[in-house]
C-alpha positions in Angstrom: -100.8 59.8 13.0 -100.8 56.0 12.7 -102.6 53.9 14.7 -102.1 50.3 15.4 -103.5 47.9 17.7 -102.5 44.7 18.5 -105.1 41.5 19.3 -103.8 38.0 21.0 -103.8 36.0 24.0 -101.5 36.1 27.1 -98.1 34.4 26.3 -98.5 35.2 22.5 -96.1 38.0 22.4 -98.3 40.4 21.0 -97.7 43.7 23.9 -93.8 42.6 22.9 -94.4 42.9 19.3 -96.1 46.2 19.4 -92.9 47.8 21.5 -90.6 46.1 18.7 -92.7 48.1 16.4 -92.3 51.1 17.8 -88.3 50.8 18.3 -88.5 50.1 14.8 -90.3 53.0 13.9 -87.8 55.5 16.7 -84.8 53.4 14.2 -86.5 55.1 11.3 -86.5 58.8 12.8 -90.4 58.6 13.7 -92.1 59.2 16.7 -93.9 56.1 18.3 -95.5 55.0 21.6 -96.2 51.1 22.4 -99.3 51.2 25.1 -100.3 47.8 26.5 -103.5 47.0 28.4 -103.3 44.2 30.4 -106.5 42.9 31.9 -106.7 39.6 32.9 -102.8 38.0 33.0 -103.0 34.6 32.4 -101.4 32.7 29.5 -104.4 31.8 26.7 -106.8 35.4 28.0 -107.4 37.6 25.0 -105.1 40.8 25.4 -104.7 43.9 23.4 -101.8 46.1 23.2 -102.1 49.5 21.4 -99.0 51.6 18.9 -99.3 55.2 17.7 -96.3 56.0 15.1 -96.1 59.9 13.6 -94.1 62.6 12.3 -94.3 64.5 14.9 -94.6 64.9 18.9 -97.3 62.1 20.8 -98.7 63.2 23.4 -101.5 60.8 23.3 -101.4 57.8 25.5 -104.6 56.3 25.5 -105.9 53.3 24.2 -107.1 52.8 20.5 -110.7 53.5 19.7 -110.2 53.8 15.6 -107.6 52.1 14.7 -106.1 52.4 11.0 -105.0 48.6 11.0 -105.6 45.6 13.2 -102.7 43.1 14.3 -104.3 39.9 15.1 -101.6 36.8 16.0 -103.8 34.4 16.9 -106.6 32.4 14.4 -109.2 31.9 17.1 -109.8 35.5 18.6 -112.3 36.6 16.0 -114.6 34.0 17.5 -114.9 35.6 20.8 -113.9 39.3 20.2 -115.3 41.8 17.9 -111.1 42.7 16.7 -113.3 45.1 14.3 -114.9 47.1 16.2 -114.1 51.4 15.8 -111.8 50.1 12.7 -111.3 53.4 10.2 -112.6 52.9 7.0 -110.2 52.1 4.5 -108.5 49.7 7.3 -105.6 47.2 6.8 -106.1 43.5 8.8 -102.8 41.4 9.6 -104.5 38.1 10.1 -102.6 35.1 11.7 -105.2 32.2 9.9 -104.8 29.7 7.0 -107.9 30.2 6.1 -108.5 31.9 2.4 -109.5 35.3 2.0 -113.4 34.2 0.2 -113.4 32.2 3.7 -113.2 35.2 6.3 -116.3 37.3 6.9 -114.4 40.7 6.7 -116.5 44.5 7.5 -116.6 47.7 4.9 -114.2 49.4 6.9 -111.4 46.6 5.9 -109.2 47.9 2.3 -106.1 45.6 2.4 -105.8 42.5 4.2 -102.7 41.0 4.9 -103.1 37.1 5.6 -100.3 34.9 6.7 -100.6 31.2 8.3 -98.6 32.6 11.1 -99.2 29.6 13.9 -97.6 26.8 11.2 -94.6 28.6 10.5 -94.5 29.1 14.5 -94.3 25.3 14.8 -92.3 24.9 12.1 -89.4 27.5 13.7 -90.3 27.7 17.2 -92.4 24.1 17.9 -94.7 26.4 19.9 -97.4 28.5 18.3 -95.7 31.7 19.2 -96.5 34.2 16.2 -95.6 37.9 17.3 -92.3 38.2 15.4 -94.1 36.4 12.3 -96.8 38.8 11.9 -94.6 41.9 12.3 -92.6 40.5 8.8 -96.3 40.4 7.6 -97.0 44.1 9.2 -94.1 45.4 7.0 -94.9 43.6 4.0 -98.8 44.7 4.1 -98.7 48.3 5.0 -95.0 49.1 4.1 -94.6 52.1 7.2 -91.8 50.4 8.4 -88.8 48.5 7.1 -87.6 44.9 7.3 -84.1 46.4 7.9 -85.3 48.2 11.2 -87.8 45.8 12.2 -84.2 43.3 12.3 -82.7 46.2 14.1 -85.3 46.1 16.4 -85.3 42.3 16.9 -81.1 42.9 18.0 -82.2 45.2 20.7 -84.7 43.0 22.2 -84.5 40.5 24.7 -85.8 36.9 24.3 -87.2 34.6 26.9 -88.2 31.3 25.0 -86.4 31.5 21.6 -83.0 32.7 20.3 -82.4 36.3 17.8 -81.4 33.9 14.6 -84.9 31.9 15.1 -87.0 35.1 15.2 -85.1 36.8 12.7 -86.0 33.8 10.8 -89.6 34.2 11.8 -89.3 38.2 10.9 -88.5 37.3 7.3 -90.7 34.2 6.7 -93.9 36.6 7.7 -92.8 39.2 5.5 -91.9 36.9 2.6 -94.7 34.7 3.2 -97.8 36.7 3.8 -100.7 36.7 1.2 -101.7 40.7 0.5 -105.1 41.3 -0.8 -106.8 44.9 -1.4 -110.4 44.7 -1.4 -112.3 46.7 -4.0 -115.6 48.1 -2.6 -118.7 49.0 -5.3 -120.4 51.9 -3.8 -124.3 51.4 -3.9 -126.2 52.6 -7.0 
């Protein structure tokens, strides 16, 4: 099993961008269950939305406590919440920042990084700072467990309140042509 979960703020898209995940991964003949956790439902409030994708059967539908990578859309979260924290070592980040790699303050646990300056490209398609569809280009791109043809598959299915399909198809393919992939070589301790 592959766990996912998702870090933003209210009106960032990210619960929608974990259930276009999973539809993407149900397109691809795997099993997949988009859980969101809303606590506080106001535009700008951190939120956290949670994807399990497998092989097989899940049965599970509880929130992520170790998660094998971390989603985050929006550059300011780490500054307030520990996005980190039960991560799995050998962890992949999706980071929404425009900040270098040598600039972030990243744990052990984190193996690949996938970094992608997710709210300018917003602007740039959107003029609002909206970077769900963005960082699942960059998802597919960084961990390669699902396709850009049935994350665009996914896209046609889905409804869209503030832009149009060829804008966030746009967006899909910008995040996964555009995003920066690093692997992080650890030395273990003498």
């Amino acid at each position: 099993m592959y766990e996912v979960r998702f870090h933003g703020r209210g009106g960032q898209g990210s619960v929608m961008a974990s259930g276009m995940l999973a539809a993407a991964m149900v397109e691809e003949g795997k099993y997949a269950v988009s859980i969101p956790s809303f606590g506080f439902e106001r535009r700008g409030a951190p939120v956290v939305s949670f994807l399990r994708m497998s092989d097989r059967e899940i049965r599970q539908l509880t929130n992520i406590y170790q998660p094998d990578c971390i989603v985050c859309v929006d550059p300011t979260l780490t500054k307030s919440v520990d996005i980190f924290a039960g991560m799995k070592a050998g962890g992949t980040l999706i980071q929404a920042t425009h900040r270098p790699l040598a600039e972030l303050a990243l744990p052990e646990c984190v193996s690949t990084v996938g970094l992608l300056d997710a709210v300018k490209i917003a602007l740039e398609i959107f003029k609002r700072p909206i970077t769900n569809t963005l960082m699942l280009g960059a998802f597919a791109k960084t961990t390669g467990v699902v396709s850009l043809d049935s994350l665009k598959r996914a896209l046609e299915d889905s409804d869209f309140r503030d832009a149009g399909l060829a804008q966030n198809m746009t967006a899909l393919e910008r995040g996964y042509a555009e995003v920066a992939v690093h692997q992080i070589e650890r030395r273990a301790a003498a």
